[in-house]
N, C-alpha and C positions, 0 to 999 in steps of 0.2 A: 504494500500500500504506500502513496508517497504519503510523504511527511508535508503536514503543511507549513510552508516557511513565515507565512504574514496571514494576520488573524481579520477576517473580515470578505467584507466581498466590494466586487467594481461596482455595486447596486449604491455604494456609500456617496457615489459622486452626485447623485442625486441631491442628497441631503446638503453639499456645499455649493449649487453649482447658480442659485441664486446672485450670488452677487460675483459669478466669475463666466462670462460669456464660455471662453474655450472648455471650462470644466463639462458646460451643458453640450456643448455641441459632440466632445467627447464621449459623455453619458451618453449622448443620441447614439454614437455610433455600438456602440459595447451593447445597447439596449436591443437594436437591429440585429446584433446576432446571440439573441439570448437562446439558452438550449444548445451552443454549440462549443466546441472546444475552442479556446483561441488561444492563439501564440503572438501576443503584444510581443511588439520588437519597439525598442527605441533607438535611435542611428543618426548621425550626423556626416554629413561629405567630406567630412575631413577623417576623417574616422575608417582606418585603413582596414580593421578586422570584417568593420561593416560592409566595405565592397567583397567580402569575402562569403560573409552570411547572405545576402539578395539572393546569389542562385539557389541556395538550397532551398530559402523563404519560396521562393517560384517553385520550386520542387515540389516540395512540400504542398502547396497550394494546389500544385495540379495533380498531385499522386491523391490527394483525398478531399477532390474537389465535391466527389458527388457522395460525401459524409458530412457528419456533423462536424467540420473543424472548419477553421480559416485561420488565416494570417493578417493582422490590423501592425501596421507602423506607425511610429510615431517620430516627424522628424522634427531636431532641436536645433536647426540652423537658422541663426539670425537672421540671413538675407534669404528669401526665399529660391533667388535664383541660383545660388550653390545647391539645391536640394534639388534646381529643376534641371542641371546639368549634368550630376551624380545621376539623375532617371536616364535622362537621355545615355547615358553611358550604359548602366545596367538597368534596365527599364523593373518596373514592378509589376504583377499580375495580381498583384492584393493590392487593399487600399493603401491610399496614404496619408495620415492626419498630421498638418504644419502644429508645429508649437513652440511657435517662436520664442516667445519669452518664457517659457519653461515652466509652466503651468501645470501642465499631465504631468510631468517630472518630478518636481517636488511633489505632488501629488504621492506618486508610489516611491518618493524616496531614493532615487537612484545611485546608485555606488560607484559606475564607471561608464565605459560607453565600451561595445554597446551592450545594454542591459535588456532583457528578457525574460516575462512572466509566462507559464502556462495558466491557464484559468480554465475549471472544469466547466459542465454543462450548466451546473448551477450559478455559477458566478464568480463560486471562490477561487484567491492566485491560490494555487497549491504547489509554486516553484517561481524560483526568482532564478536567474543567469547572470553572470556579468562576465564576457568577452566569450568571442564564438573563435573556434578551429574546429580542425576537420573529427578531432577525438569525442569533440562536445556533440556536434552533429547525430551518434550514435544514443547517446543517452535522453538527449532530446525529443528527437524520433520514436525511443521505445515509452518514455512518460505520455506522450499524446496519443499513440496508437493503444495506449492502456487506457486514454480516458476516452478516448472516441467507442473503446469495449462498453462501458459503462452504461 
């Protein structure tokens, strides 16, 4: 069984998101795919691991497109057009949520870049990541394909 790493669910953004436009729009999207597993990725263009995680993110996205999982990003570049020239380089087949001034971010607290939550079908993260290789890729892989079981 995984271990839950952070106590709570992404249903809490609700409860702050009055007086923070990006929290609500983020809660929109999280709410859009409730019942499904999600792999929050957060990544910035500058962020060399992170061109490294996109293709598996795309992998991933289309190996269990037609399950209960997807892939939501979250990206933390100030100028939007670094984030739109990192796509054009490695494009995304999952969404993509701007968070410029690091809103979502401090939100879940984040420890490094890039950072990554699995979130089961009910809501709750029940794993946190911080920096992707090709070793992390396996462990990854087997925690979601255990919750999309579920």
């Amino acid at each position: 069984m995984l271990k839950k790493l952070m106590v709570g669910t992404l249903l809490v953004f609700s409860l702050v998101t009055n007086a923070n436009e990006t929290l609500t729009e983020f809660d929109a999207l999280i709410q859009s795919n409730k019942g499904k597993v999600i792999y929050v990725d957060f990544w910035a263009s500058w962020c060399i691991p992170c061109k490294k995680s996109f293709p598996w993110m795309n992998e991933m996205q289309a190996k269990y497109k037609n399950t209960d999982f997807t892939v939501l990003s979250v990206n933390l570049d100030a100028n939007k057009s670094h984030a739109l020239t990192f796509l054009e380089e490695i494009p995304a087949t999952f969404p993509v949520f701007y968070d410029p001034k690091g809103r979502v971010a401090k939100a879940f607290k984040l420890k490094g870049m890039p950072s990554s939550f699995i979130v089961d079908k009910a809501g709750n993260i029940v794993s946190s990541h911080v920096g992707f290789n090709e070793t992390k890729k396996v462990s990854y892989q087997t925690e979601i394909e255990a919750l999309i079981k579920q």
